[in-house]
Structures are given as C-alpha cells and as structure tokens.
C-alpha positions, 0 to 999 in steps of 0.5 A: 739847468735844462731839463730834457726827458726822453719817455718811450711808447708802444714798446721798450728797446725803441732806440731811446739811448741812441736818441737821448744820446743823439739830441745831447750830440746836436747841443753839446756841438753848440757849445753846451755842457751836457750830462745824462741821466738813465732812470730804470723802473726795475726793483735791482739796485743796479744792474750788476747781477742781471744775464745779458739776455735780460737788458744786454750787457752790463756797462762798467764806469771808472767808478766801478757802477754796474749799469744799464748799457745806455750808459756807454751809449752816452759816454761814446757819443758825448764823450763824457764820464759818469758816475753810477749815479747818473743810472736811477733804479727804483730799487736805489729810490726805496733803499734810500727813502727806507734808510731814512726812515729807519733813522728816523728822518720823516719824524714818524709821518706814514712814508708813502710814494707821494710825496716821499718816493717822487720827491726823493727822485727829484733831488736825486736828479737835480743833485747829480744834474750839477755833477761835472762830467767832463775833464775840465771840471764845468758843471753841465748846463743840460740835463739829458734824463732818459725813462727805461720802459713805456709809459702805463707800465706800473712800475714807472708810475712814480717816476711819471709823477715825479716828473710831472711835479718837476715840469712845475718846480723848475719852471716851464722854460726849463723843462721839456719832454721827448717822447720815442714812439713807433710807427708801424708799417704792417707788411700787408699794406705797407702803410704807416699806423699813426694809431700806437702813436696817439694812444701812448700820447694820450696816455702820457698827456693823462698822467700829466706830462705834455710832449714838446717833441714826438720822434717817431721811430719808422723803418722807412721816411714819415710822409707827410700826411701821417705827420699832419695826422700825429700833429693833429691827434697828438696836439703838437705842431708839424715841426714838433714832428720828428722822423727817426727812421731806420739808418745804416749807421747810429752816427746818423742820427744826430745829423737825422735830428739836426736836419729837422731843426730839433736844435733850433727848436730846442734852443726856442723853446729851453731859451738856451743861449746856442753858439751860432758858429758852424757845428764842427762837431756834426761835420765830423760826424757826417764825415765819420758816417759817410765814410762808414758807407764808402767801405770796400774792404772787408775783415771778419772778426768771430766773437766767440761767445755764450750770449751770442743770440742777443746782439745787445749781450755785447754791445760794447764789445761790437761797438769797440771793433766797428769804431776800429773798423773804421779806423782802418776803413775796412768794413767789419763783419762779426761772426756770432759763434754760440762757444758750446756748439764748437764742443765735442757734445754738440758733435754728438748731438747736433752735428749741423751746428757743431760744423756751421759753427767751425766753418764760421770760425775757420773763416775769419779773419780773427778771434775774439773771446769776450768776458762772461761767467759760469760754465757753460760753453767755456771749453769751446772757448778754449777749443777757439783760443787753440785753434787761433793759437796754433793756425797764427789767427790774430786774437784777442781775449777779454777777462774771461777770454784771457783766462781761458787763453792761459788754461788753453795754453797750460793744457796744450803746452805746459802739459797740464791737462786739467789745468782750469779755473777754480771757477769751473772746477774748484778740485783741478791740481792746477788751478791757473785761474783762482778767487781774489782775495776780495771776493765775497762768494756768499754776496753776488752783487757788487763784490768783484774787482770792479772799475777803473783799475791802473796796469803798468807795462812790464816791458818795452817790447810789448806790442800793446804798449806800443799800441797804446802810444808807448804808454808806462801804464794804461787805466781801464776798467775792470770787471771780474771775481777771478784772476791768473794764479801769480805763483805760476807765472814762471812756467808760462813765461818760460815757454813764451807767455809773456805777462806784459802787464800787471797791477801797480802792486805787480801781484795781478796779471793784467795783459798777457802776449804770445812770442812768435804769433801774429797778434795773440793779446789777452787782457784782464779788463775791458778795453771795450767801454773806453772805446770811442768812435773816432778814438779806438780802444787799443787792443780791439785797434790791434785785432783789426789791423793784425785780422787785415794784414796791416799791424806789422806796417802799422808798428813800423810807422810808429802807430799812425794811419795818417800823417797828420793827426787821424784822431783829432777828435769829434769831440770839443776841446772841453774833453781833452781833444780838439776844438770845434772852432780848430781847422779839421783835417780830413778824416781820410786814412790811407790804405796801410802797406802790407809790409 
C-alpha cells in the first residue's frame, strides 16, 4: 500500500480536496486502485449536526455517513464509493480510544495521546486504506489521505505526529507528503510572496514531516523565480515545485498536475509499477474541460435556498447541475436567491432586496428548491414553488423542497390553507408533512433516515422513470426527519399530484410529478451526491433540459443526446463503465431540436 498526504498551509479552504482529489486522478488513469481518506481535526464525531455555514454541506454516502463535503469531491473525480469511515474526525479517535479503555483494554496503563491516540490514527488508516472502494471489489493500491485545517492548529497536533511516526512504520518508499500552500500576490505590487510559503514548511519540517511536493495554490502562473526561491528556502528541488493556479474549471486540474510531471515523480519516488499506456482517462478530461470552455448557450437555474451566502452550503447541488449543463453543452448560470427575501416581511422591511430577489427568480429559466431544516425562509420557498407552479417554469424539489411543493400545492389548490409541516407548525389541522417513526427528537445526531434508500417507480408514464433509462426502480441516497403524510395521497392524486414513486414498503412518498407542467418533479432524496461529471444525476438532467427548451425532444428520442454512447465514462472499466484502453468516441453532443 501507498501512502499520499496532503497538509495545508497559510490558511484552510486552499483547494486541498480538488487536489487530493486530482493526484488520485492523474494515478488511477495509470491503472491504480486508488481510495482516499479525509481526516477532520475537529472534536464532532461527524458532520451530521454542523450548519452548512460552518464546513459547507453535509455530504451523504450509501452507508448513511454524514461527512465533510471533500468526500463528494472524491466520489466524483475517482468515481468510487465510500464508506463513513474513510472521513476521521478527532472525536471518532478519542471515542474509540475511550471505549477502550473503559473495558479495560490498556490493562490499567495512564492512556494518553502518545502513544494511544496517535496509534489509534495509524490503524485506523491502515485498516480502512485495504477497504475495497470500487465495484469489482479489488483492494486499493493507493491511499489518498487528506489533513483538514493548516499545520500549527492545536487540534491537529496529534494527527501530525501520527504521521510522523507513520512515514517510519511503513518505510519511506511507501509514503510521501503534499503539502497545498498559498501564495499571495498583494494587489499593490502584484508580486507573488514566497514568505507564507516557507513559514508553514518550516513549521512542518519541525514537527517531523519533510514535504515531497509544494503545490503552491496562486491566482495566476508561479514565475520562475519564485519556484527557485521556494526551492531554495524550502529544500526541495525545482520540479518538487508544483503551481496550481487559478483555472476556470476544477476538471483542469488533474491535467494541471499531469503537465508538471507530478505523475512521473510520483511513480519515481513511491516505486509505483505505472502503466505506460496513453492516459485515456486524462484525454477525457481534457476534452470534458475544454468543452466547458466553448460553451455558447446559456440556461439560469435559481436555487432558492437558506444558506445562499456560502457557495460550499450546496456544493453538490451546484456540482449536479454544472455536470448536466455540460451534458447539454449549455453554459449554467445559478441565481443564488436567499427564500426569506422572496417573503412579504422582507417587503415591509427591506423593499430592495425583496424586488432584486423576485427579479432574479421571474428571470430564470427554472426553479431549484434544495433540502434544508428549520424555519426560516421555508414560506419563500413556498412562494418560489407557486410561482414555478402556475407560470409552467420547470422545476425541481429536493427533500425539503419536495415537501414544500406538497404544502405549496395542498394550500393553493386543495384549499387547505394551513396546510404545513409538522416541523414548522406541530398544531396545523393538515400536517401533510409529518415525523418518521424512526426519528428520535430527543437525540440530533445520526437519527434521520440517512443513506442509500431504494424507490420503486409506481408507473410507466412517469417522466423520471423514463429519464433514468426506464428503470423499476433507482437507489439513492437519503436524508431527512420528516416524510409526506400517506394518508393523504388520495387527495393529491385526485387533483393531478401523482407520487410516482415510493419505498419497497410502498408506505414513503418518494417522487412526486405535476400533470399538465413542463418539468415540475420533487423527489425525497438527494439526487445530487450520486451525480458525476460525465454521468448526470437524472433529475437535475431533467431540470436543465426542460429550463433549455429540449426535454420534449430529448423523451422522443428515447433519452439520448447522441448516437453513439455520450456517457461512455471518464472512468476506467473497474467502475463499471468503459475502459481506458476502448476507442473514445468524441465527447460531442448535438444541439437537440425543440420539438
């Protein structure tokens, strides 16, 4: 097994994910099993009861782990699997170690951080590097391990030493560091400042782990002189050098990094046995990029929201719609719209924003109401979903966004005025959105119906079944305390709410679809975390084409945008899709008639 860890320096959010993620890219298109493990220094024991305003969304995996959002990161670029596991937070560590030593297992020793905690770090990551991640079931060869926060925060301390100890246990051949620094350029001058860069290296090199690779994150090319100056201060050589700058696309990055050799120095320094056949992979992913670039059409989705200010609030949302953008080859546009200012409240009080935020949402092209909790902003979701509803705008609603669109339509249309969420008002005489039985609302973290969850399609004629290849059924991941009231599926339906889809028990309301509309689909899980670049989630797919104008055209030729097979995969055959050593088509995808 190989060892790769990626530290960060100067400040946290640096890009770390996109470049772990990236240099397991570059290698798994050399043929290598890779897998990836992201360790959080923070106490949670997962990140199940954070607000996305503190680390960004909350990333779900099959297995129900709530994670950090690097995790999805991972999943799309490798296409890979993982397990809650593969995300380490210091308070899984101490629980663990605690466990253990409330029954007894340290035989009375005084249990402290050396050498307890750090050893506890090292068999967790060497036990869940052998964790097989794709689906023919081979252990990985490559061990991706990404360190959250800089180096010098205290709480990371331990997993520093960790891994110091590490570098010795599993032989130098075997393991090597990354470390992601910034370099600034100050506006003033404009001139790129090696100083952060050789602080945090010296910081690093003092708690006992010697970078291999510098990748220095910059807004624009590192000149050369400042790579001789990092190279000189930071006791590396020049090629150990690797500028990461600012690109307009993240799928640029791996070719970024194959450019500057990162994969033959890899290959030297890990004694990796590479396949030395042409990168296939990467020629996918430079076409995929380029294309991004050559984009003429436009589409603007507003993603009517609560945490609107944080772009990384809906990471996977945002992700899930440019990768069906690009399915179509239409540019996207994502009008951020905070739902309370489309409130009558925000009428009274701040006028501005109330009219700037309907201007945004009577100008897109669809409506995109995403999942969330609590309260606030959830009635200018509802006013969105009414708007889309009755001026035939496509659009989509994503767990609580679903629920909404039921309340929205039980309110206005089945004249149920207080119609609501027992979440929001536990006293309304029509609850259409109620507890699950499973819920513990005494206990916040991991209590939810959480992972991957299957949803049988009831019907033939749905427009999602058909959207996802005419499948009986879809697994997806879920996410949610609350559910549609069954008892009251009868009134819906009679007035042209179809629930397309539920559970295998046939007792949860899974999809939901609007007669006579466009494109109006509500579904109870989260389409978004199983999206990949070049295989689009189906309901997000749907969105874009019904926003372009194309889902009518799109239905008739039996949901294909090409001919030939679009979404022969970037991936390698080990995932399922096709091999790097098959012919590739060309990645081209006809504009679509407007029939």
């Amino acid at each position: 097994m190989k060892y790769i860890l990626v530290t960060g320096g100067v400040i946290s959010g640096i890009g770390k994910g996109i470049i772990a993620s990236s240099v397991g890219t570059i290698l798994k298109s050399c043929g290598l099993h890779v897998t990836a493990i992201k360790i959080d220094p923070y106490i949670n024991i997962d990140a199940g009861t954070f607000s996305p305003y503190e680390h960004g969304e909350v990333f779900v995996l099959d297995d129900g782990g709530e994670v950090d959002l690097d995790l999805g990161n991972y999943e799309r670029f490798l296409d890979i699997r993982l397990t809650k596991d593969n995300n380490l937070t210091t308070g899984k560590i101490y629980q663990s170690v605690i466990n253990k030593e409330r029954r007894g297992d340290y035989l009375g020793k005084t249990v402290q951080v050396v050498p307890h905690i750090t050893d506890a770090i090292q068999e967790w990551v060497v036990k869940q590097a052998k964790v097989p991640v794709e689906d023919d079931g081979v252990e990985p060869e490559v061990c991706v391990i990404e360190l959250g926060g800089t180096v010098g925060d205290i709480e990371s301390m331990p997993f520093i030493e960790a891994f110091r100890q590490f570098q010795f246990k599993v032989k130098r051949e075997n393991f090597c560091n990354i470390h992601v620094s910034l370099i600034p350029q100050p506006s003033t001058t404009g001139e790129q400042k090696t100083k952060p860069t050789q602080n945090t290296v010296r910081e690093l090199r003092g708690l006992g782990l010697s970078p291999d690779l510098i990748m220095c994150r910059c807004a624009t090319a590192l000149e050369n002189s400042v790579k001789e100056k990092i190279s000189m201060f930071c006791h590396v050589e020049p090629e150990q050098v690797i500028c990461v700058h600012d690109v307009s696309s993240i799928y640029k990055v791996p070719l970024l990094l194959e450019q500057q050799g990162v994969c033959g120095f890899l290959t030297r320094r890990l004694n990796m046995p590479m396949e030395t056949r042409p990168r296939r992979m990467l020629t996918k992913w430079k076409e995929m990029s380029d294309r991004s670039d050559r984009l003429l059409e436009h589409c603007s989705i507003a993603l009517v929201g609560k945490y609107t200010k944080f772009s990384d609030s809906y990471a996977s949302v945002i992700k899930a719609l440019e990768h069906s953008a690009l399915a179509i080859s239409h540019k996207l546009e994502v009008k951020n719209i905070d739902s309370a200012n489309l409130e009558l409240s925000t009428l009274q009080e701040e006028p501005v924003k109330y009219h700037e935020a309907w201007q945004k949402l009577c100008s897109a092209d669809g409506v995109l109401v995403p999942g969330g909790f609590g309260v606030r902003g959830t009635e200018g979701k509802i006013q969105a979903i009414n708007w889309a509803r009755k001026q035939k705008k496509p659009f989509l609603g994503v767990c609580l966004g679903m629920q909404l669109a039921v309340c929205e339509f039980a309110r206005n249309t089945l004249g149920w005025a207080d119609a609501n969420s027992t979440e929001f008002n536990p006293d309304t005489k029509h609850p259409v959105v109620i507890d699950m039985p499973e819920h513990n609302p005494g206990q916040m973290g991991g209590t939810m119906r959480l992972g991957k969850r299957r949803t049988i399609f009831m019907t033939n004629n749905s427009v999602l079944r058909k959207l996802y290849g005419d499948a009986e059924y879809v697994d997806e991941r879920h996410r949610h305390r609350f559910e549609v009231n069954p008892e009251l599926k009868s009134h819906f339906e009679e007035k042209g709410l179809r629930f397309v889809g539920q559970d295998v028990e046939g007792e949860r309301m899974e999809v939901i679809e609007l007669d006579d509309h466009p494109y109006f689909v509500g579904v109870q899980y989260h389409p978004e975390f199983t999206s990949r670049p070049i295989k689009p989630s189906p309901p997000y797919l749907g969105l874009l084409l019904a926003a372009a104008g194309k889902l009518p055209g799109y239905l008739v030729k039996g949901c294909q945008l090409s001919p030939r097979d679009t979404y022969s995969d970037t991936y390698s055959d080990r995932s399922g899709s096709s091999s790097p050593d098959s012919e590739i088509s060309e990645l081209k995808m006809p504009s679509l008639s407007n029939e």
